[in-house]
The first five atom37 places (N, CA, C, CB, O) and aatype in JSON, in Angstrom:
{
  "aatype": [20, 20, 20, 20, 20, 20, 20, 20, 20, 20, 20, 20, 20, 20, 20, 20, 20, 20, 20, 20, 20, 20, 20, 20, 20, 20, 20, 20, 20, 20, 20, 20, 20, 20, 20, 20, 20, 20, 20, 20, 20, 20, 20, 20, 20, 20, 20, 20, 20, 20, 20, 20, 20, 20, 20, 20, 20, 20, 20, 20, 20, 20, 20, 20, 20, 20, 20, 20, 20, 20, 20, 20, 20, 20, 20, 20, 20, 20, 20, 20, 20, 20, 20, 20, 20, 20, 20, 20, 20, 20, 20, 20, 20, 20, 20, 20, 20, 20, 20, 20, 20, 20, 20, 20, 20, 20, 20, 20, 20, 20, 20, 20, 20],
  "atom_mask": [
    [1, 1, 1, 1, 1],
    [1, 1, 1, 1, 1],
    [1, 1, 1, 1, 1],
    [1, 1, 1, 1, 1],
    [1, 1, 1, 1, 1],
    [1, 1, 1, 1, 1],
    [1, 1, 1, 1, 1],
    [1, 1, 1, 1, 1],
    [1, 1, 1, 1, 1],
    [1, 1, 1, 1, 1],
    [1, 1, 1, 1, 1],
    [1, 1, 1, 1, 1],
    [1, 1, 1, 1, 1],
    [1, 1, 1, 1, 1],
    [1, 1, 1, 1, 1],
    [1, 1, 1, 1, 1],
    [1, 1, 1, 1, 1],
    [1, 1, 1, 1, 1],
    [1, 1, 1, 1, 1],
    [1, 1, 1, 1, 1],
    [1, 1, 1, 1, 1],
    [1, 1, 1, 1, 1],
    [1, 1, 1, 1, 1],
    [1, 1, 1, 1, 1],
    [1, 1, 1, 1, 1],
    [1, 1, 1, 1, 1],
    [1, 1, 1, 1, 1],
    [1, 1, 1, 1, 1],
    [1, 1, 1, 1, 1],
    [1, 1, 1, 1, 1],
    [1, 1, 1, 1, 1],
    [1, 1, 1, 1, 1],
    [1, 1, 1, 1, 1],
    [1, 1, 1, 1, 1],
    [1, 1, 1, 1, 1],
    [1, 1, 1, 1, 1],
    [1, 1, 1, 1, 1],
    [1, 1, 1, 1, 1],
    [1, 1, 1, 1, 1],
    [1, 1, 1, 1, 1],
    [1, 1, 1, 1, 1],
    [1, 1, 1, 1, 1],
    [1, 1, 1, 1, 1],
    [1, 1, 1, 1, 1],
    [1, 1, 1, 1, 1],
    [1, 1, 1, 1, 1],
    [1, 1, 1, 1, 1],
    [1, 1, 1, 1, 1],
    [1, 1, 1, 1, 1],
    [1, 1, 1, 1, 1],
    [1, 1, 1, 1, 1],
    [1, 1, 1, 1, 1],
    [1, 1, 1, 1, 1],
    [1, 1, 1, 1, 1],
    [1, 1, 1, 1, 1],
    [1, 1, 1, 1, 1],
    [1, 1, 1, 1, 1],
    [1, 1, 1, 1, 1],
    [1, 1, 1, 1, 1],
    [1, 1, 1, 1, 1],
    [1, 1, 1, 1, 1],
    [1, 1, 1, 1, 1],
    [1, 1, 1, 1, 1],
    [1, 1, 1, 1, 1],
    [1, 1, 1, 1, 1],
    [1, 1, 1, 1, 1],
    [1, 1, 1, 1, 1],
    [1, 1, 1, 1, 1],
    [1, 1, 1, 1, 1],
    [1, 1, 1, 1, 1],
    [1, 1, 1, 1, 1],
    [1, 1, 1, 1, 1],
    [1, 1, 1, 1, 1],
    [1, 1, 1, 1, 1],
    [1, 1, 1, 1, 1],
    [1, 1, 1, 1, 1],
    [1, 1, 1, 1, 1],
    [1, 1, 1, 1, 1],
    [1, 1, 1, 1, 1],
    [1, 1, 1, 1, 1],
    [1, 1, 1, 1, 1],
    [1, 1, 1, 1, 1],
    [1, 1, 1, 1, 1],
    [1, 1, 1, 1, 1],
    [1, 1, 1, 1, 1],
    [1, 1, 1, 1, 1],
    [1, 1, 1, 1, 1],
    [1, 1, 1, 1, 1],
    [1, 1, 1, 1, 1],
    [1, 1, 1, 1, 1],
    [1, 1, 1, 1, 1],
    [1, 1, 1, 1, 1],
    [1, 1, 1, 1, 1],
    [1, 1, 1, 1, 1],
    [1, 1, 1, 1, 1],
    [1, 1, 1, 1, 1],
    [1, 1, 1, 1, 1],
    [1, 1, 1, 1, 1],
    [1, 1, 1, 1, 1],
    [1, 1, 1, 1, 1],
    [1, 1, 1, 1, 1],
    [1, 1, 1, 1, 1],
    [1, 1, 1, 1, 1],
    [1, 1, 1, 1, 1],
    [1, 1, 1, 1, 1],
    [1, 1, 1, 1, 1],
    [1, 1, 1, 1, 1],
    [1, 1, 1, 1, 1],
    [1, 1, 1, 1, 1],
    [1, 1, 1, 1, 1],
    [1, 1, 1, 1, 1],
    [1, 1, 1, 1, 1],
    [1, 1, 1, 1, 1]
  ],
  "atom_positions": [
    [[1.41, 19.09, 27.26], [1.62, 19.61, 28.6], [2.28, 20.97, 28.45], [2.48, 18.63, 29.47], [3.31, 20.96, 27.78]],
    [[1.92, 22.06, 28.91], [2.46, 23.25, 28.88], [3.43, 23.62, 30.1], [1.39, 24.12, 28.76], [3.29, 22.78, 30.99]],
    [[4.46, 24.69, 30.46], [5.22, 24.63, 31.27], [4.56, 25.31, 33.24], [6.4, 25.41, 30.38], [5.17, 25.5, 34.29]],
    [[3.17, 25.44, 32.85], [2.46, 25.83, 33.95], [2.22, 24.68, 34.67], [1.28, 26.52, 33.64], [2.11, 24.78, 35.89]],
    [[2.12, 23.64, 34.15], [1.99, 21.99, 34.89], [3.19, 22.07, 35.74], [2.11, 20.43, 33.7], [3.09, 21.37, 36.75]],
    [[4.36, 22.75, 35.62], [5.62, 22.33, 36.33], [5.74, 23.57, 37.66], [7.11, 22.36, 35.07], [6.79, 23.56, 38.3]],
    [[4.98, 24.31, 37.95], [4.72, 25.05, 39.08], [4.47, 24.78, 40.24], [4.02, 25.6, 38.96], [4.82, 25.49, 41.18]],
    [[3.76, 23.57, 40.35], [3.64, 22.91, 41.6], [4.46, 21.77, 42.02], [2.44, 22.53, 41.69], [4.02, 21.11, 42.96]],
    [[5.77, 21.36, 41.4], [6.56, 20.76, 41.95], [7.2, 20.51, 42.99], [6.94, 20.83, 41.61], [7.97, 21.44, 43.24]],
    [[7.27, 19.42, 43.95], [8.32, 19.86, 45.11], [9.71, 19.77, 44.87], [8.17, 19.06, 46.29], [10.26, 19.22, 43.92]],
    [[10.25, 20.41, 45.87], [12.03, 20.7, 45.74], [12.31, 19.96, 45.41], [13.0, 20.94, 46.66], [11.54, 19.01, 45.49]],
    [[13.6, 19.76, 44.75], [14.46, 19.55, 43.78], [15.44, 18.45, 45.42], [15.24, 21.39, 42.78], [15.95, 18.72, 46.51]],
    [[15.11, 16.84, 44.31], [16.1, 16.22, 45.34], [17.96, 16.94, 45.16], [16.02, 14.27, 44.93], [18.48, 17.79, 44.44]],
    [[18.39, 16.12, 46.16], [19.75, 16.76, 46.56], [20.82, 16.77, 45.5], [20.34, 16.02, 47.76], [21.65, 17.65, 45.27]],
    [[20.62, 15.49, 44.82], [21.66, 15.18, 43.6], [20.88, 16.26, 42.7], [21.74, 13.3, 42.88], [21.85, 16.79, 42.14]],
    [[19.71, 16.95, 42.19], [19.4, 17.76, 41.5], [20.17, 19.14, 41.76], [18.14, 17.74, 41.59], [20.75, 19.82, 40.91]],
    [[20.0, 19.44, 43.33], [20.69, 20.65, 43.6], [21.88, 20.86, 43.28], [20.7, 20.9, 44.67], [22.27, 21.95, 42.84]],
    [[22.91, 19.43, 43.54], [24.19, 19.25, 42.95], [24.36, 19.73, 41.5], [24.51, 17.86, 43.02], [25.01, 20.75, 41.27]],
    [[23.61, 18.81, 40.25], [23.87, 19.65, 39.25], [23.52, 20.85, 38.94], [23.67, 19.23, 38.48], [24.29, 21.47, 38.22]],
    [[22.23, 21.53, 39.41], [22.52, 23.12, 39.12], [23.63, 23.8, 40.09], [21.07, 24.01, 39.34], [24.02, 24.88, 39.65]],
    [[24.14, 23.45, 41.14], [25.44, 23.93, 41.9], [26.38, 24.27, 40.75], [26.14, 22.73, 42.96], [26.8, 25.37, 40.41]],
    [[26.74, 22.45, 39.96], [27.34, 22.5, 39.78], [27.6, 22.98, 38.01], [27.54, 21.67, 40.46], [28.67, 23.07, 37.4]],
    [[26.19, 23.22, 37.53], [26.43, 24.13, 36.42], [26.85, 25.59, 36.66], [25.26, 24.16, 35.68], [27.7, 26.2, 36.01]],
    [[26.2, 25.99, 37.56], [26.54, 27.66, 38.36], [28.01, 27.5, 38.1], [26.12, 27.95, 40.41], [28.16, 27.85, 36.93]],
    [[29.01, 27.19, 38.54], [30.03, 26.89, 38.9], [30.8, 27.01, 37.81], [30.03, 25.85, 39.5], [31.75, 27.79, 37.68]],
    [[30.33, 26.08, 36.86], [30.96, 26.22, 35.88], [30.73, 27.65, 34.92], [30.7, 25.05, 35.31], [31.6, 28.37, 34.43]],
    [[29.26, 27.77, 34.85], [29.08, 29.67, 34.63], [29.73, 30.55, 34.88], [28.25, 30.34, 35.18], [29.95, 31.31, 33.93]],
    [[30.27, 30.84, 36.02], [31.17, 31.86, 37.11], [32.4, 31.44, 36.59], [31.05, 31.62, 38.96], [33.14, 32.33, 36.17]],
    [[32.79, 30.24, 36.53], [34.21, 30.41, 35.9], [34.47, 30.49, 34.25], [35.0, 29.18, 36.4], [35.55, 30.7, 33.7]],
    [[33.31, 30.29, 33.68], [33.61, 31.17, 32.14], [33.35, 32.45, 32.26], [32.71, 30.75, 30.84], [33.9, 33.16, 31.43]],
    [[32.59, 33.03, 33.14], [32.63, 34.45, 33.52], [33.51, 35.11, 33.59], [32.25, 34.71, 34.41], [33.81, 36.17, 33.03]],
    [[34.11, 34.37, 34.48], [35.77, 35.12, 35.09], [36.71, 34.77, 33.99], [36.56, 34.33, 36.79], [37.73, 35.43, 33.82]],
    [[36.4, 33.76, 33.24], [37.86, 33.63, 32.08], [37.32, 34.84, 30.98], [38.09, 31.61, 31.03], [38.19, 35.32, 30.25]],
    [[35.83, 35.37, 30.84], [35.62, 36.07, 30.0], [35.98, 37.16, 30.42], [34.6, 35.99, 29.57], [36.57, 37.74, 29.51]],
    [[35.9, 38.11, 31.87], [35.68, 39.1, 32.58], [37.09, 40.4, 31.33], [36.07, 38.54, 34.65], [38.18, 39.97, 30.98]],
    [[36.86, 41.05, 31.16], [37.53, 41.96, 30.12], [38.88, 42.6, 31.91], [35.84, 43.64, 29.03], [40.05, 42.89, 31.64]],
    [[38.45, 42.67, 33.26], [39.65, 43.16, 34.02], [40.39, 41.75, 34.32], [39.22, 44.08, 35.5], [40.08, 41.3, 35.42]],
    [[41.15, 41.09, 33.7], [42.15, 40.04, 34.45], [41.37, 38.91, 34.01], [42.38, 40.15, 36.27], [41.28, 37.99, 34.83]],
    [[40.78, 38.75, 32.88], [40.43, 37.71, 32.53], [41.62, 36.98, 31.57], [39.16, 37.94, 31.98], [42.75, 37.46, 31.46]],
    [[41.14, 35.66, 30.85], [41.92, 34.9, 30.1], [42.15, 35.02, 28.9], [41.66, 33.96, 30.17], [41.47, 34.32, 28.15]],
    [[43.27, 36.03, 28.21], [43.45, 36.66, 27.28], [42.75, 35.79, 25.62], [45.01, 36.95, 27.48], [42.17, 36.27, 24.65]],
    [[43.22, 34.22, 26.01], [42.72, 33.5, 25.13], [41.19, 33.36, 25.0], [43.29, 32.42, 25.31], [40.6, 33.53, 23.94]],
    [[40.65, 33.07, 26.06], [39.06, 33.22, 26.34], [38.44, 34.53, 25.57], [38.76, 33.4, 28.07], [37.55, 34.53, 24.72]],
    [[39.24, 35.74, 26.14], [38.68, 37.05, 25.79], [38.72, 37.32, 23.84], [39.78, 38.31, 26.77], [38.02, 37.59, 22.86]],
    [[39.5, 37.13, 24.1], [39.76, 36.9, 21.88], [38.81, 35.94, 21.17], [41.56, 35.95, 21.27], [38.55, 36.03, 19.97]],
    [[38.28, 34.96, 22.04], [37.37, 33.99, 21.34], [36.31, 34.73, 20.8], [36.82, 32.9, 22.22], [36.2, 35.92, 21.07]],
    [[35.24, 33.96, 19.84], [34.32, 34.57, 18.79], [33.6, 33.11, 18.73], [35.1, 35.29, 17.19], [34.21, 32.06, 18.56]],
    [[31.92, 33.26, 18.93], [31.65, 32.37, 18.27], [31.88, 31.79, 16.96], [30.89, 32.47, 18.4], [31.79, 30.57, 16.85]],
    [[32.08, 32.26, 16.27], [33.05, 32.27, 15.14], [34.23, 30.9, 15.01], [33.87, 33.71, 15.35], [34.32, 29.83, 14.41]],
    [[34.93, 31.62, 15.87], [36.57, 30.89, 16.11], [35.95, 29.73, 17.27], [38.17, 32.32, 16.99], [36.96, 29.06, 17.48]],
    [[35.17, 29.3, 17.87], [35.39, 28.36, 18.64], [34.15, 27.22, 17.87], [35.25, 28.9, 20.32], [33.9, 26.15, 18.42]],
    [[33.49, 27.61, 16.59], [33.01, 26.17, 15.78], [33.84, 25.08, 15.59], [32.63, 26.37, 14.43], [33.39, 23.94, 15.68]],
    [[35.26, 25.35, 15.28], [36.16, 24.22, 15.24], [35.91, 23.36, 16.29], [37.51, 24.59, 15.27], [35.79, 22.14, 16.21]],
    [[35.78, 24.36, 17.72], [36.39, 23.42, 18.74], [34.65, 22.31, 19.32], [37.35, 24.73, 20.37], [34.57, 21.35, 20.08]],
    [[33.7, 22.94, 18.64], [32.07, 22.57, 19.5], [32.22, 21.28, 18.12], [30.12, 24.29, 19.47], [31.82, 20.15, 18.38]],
    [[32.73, 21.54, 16.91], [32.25, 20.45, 15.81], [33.24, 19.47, 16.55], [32.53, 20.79, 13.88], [32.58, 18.55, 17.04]],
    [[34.55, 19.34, 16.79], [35.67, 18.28, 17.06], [35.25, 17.89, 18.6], [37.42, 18.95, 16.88], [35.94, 16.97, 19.02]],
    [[34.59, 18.24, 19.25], [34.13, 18.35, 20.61], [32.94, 17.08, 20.66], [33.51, 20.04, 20.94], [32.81, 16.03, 21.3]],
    [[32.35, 17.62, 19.86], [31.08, 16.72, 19.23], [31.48, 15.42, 18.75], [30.38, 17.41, 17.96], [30.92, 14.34, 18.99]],
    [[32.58, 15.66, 18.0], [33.05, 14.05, 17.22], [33.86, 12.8, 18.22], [34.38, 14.46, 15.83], [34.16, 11.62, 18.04]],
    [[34.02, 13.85, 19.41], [34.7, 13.71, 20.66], [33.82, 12.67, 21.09], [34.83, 15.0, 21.62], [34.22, 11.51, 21.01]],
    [[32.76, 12.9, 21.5], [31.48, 12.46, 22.14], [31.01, 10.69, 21.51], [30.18, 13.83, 21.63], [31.02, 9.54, 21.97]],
    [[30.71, 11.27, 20.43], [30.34, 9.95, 19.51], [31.11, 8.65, 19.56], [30.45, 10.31, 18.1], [30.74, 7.5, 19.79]],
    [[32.52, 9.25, 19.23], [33.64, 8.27, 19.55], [33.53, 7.55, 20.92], [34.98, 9.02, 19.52], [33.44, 6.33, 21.08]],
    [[33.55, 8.57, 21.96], [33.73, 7.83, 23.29], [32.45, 7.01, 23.55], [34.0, 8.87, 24.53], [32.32, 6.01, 24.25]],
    [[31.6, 7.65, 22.86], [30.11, 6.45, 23.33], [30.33, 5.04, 22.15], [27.93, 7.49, 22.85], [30.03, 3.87, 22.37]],
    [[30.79, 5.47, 21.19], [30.8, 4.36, 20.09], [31.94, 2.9, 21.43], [31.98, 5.25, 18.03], [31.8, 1.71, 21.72]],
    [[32.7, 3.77, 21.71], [34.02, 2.71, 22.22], [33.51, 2.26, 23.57], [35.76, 3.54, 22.44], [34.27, 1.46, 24.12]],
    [[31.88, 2.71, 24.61], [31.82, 2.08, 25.28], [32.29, 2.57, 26.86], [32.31, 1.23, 24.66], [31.88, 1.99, 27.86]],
    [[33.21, 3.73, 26.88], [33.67, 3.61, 27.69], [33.38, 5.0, 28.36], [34.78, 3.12, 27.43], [33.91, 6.03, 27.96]],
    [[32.25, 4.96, 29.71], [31.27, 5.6, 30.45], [32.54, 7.09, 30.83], [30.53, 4.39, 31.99], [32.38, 8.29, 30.62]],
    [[33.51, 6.5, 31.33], [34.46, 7.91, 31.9], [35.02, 8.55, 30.49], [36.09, 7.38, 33.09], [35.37, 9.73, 30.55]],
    [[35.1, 7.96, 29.43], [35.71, 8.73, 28.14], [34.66, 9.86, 28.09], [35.81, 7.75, 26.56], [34.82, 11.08, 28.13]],
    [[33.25, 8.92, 27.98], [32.25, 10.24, 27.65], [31.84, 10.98, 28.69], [30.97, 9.91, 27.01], [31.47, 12.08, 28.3]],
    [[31.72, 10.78, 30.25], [31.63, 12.2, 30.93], [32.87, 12.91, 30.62], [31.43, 12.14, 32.54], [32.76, 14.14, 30.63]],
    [[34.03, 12.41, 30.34], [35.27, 14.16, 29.42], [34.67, 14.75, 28.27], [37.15, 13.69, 28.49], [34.83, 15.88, 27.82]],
    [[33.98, 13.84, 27.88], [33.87, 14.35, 26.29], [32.86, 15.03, 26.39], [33.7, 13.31, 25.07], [33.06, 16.08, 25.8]],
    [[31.77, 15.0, 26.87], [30.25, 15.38, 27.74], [30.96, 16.69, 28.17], [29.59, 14.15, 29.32], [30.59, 17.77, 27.7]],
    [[31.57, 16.63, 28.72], [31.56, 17.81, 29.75], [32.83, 19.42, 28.77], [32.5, 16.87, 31.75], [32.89, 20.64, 28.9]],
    [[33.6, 18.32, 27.87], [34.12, 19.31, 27.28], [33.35, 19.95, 25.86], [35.41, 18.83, 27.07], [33.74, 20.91, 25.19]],
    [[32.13, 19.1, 25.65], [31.13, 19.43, 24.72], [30.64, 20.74, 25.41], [30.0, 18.25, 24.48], [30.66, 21.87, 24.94]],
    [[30.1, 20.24, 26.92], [29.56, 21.49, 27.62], [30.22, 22.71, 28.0], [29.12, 21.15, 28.67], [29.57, 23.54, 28.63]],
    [[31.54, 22.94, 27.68], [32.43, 24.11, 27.99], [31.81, 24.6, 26.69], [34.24, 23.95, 28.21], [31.27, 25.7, 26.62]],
    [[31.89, 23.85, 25.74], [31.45, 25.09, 24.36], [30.62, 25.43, 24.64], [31.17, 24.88, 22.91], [30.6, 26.66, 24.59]],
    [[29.31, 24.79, 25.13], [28.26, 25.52, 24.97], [27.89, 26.63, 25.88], [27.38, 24.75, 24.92], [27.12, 27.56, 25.62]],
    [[28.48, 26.43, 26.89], [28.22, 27.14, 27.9], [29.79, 28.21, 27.34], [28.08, 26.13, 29.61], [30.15, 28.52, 28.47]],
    [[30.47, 28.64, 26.74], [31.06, 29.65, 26.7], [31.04, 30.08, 25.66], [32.01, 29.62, 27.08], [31.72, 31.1, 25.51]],
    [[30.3, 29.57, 24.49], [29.02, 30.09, 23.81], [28.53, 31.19, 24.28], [27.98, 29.25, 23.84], [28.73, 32.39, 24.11]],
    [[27.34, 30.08, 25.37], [26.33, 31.08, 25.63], [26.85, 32.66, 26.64], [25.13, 30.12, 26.46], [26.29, 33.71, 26.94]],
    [[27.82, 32.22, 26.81], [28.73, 33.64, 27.96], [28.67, 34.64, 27.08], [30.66, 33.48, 28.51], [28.23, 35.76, 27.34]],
    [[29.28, 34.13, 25.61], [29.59, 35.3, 24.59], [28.3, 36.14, 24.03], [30.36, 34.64, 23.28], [28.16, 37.36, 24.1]],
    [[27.35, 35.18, 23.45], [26.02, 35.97, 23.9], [25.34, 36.34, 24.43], [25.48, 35.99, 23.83], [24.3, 36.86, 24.04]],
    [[25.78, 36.15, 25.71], [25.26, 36.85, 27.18], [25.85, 38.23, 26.87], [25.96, 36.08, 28.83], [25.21, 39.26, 26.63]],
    [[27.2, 38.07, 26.93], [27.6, 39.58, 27.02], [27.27, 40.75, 26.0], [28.96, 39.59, 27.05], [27.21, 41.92, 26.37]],
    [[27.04, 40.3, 24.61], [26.4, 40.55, 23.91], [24.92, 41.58, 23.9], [26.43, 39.54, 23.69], [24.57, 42.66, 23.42]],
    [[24.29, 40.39, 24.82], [22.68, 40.99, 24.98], [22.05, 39.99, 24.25], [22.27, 42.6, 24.3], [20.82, 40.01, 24.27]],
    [[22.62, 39.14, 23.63], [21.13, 37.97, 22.61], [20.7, 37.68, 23.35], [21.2, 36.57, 21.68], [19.68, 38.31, 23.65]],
    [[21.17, 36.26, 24.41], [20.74, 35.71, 24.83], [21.48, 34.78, 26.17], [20.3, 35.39, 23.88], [22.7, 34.87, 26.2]],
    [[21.1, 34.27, 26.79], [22.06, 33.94, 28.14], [21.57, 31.98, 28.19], [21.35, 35.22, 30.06], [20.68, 31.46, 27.53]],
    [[22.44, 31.32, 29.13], [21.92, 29.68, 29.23], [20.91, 29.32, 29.79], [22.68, 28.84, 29.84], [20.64, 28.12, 29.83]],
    [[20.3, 30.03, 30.22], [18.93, 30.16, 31.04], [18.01, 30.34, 29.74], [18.83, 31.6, 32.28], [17.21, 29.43, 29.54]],
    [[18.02, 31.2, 29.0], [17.43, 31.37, 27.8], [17.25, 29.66, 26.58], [18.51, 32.68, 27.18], [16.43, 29.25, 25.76]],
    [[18.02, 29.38, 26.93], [18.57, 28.28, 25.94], [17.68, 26.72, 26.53], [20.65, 28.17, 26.13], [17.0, 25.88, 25.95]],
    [[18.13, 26.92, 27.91], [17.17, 25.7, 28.56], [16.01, 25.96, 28.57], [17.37, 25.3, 29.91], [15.25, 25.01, 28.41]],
    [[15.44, 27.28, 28.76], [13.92, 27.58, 28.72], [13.37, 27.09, 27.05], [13.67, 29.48, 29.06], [12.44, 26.28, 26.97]],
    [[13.87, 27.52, 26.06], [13.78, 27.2, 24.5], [13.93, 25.4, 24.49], [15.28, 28.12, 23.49], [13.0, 24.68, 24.14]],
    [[14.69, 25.11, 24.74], [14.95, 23.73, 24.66], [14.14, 22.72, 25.35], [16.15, 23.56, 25.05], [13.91, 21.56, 25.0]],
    [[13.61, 23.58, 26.71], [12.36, 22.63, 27.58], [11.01, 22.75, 27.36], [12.33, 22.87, 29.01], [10.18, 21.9, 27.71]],
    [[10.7, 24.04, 26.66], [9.51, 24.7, 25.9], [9.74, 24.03, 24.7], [9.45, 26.38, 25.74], [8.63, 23.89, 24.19]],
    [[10.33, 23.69, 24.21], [10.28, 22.9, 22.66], [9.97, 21.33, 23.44], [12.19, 23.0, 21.46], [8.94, 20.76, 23.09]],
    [[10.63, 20.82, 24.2], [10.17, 19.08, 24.66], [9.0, 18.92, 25.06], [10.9, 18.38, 25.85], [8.5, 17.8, 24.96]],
    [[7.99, 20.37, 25.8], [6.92, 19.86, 26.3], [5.31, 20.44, 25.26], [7.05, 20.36, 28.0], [4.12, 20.2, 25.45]],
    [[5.97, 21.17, 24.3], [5.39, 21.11, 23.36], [4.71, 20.03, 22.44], [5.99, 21.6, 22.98], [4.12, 20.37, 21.41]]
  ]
}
């Protein structure tokens, strides 16, 4: 199936709209912790580099909470997996590589491949 099959879709039910709301959301505020006027001095110093520690222990985060069962451990652990990635992808946004839009397009073009 190629990604031209997905053109004629209808709108996006409501709980769908919710999570892209609520990824936006979270975008804009790594934005603003990145923003170089009055941003978050700690944010701004980060390096993809310096934040592998935190995406590998983030990750081990995850496993654990699904190993133990327990559904609210892993939406924290889920969601603090997803701060890396998504402030990741901020840093190579600003950059010029590449942005999270880029990343889901690669990642949904690779599944329907």
């Amino acid at each position: 199936m190629n990604a031209s099959a997905y053109k004629d879709l209808p709108a996006l039910p409501d709980s769908d709209t919710k999570v892209l709301t609520e990824i936006q959301r979270l975008m804009d505020v790594i934005a603003r912790l990145r923003d170089p006027q009055g941003g978050c001095p700690w944010d701004l110093e980060q390096t993809p580099e310096s934040l592998t520690q935190y995406v590998i222990e983030e990750s081990y985060e995850v496993v654990d909470a699904i190993r133990n069962g327990d559904s609210k451990d892993v939406e924290e652990e889920l969601g603090d997996l997803l701060l890396q990635i998504v402030l990741q992808a901020q840093i190579f946004k600003e950059r010029g590589d590449f942005d999270l839009g880029d990343i889901a397009r690669g990642i949904t073009d690779k599944m329907i491949r």
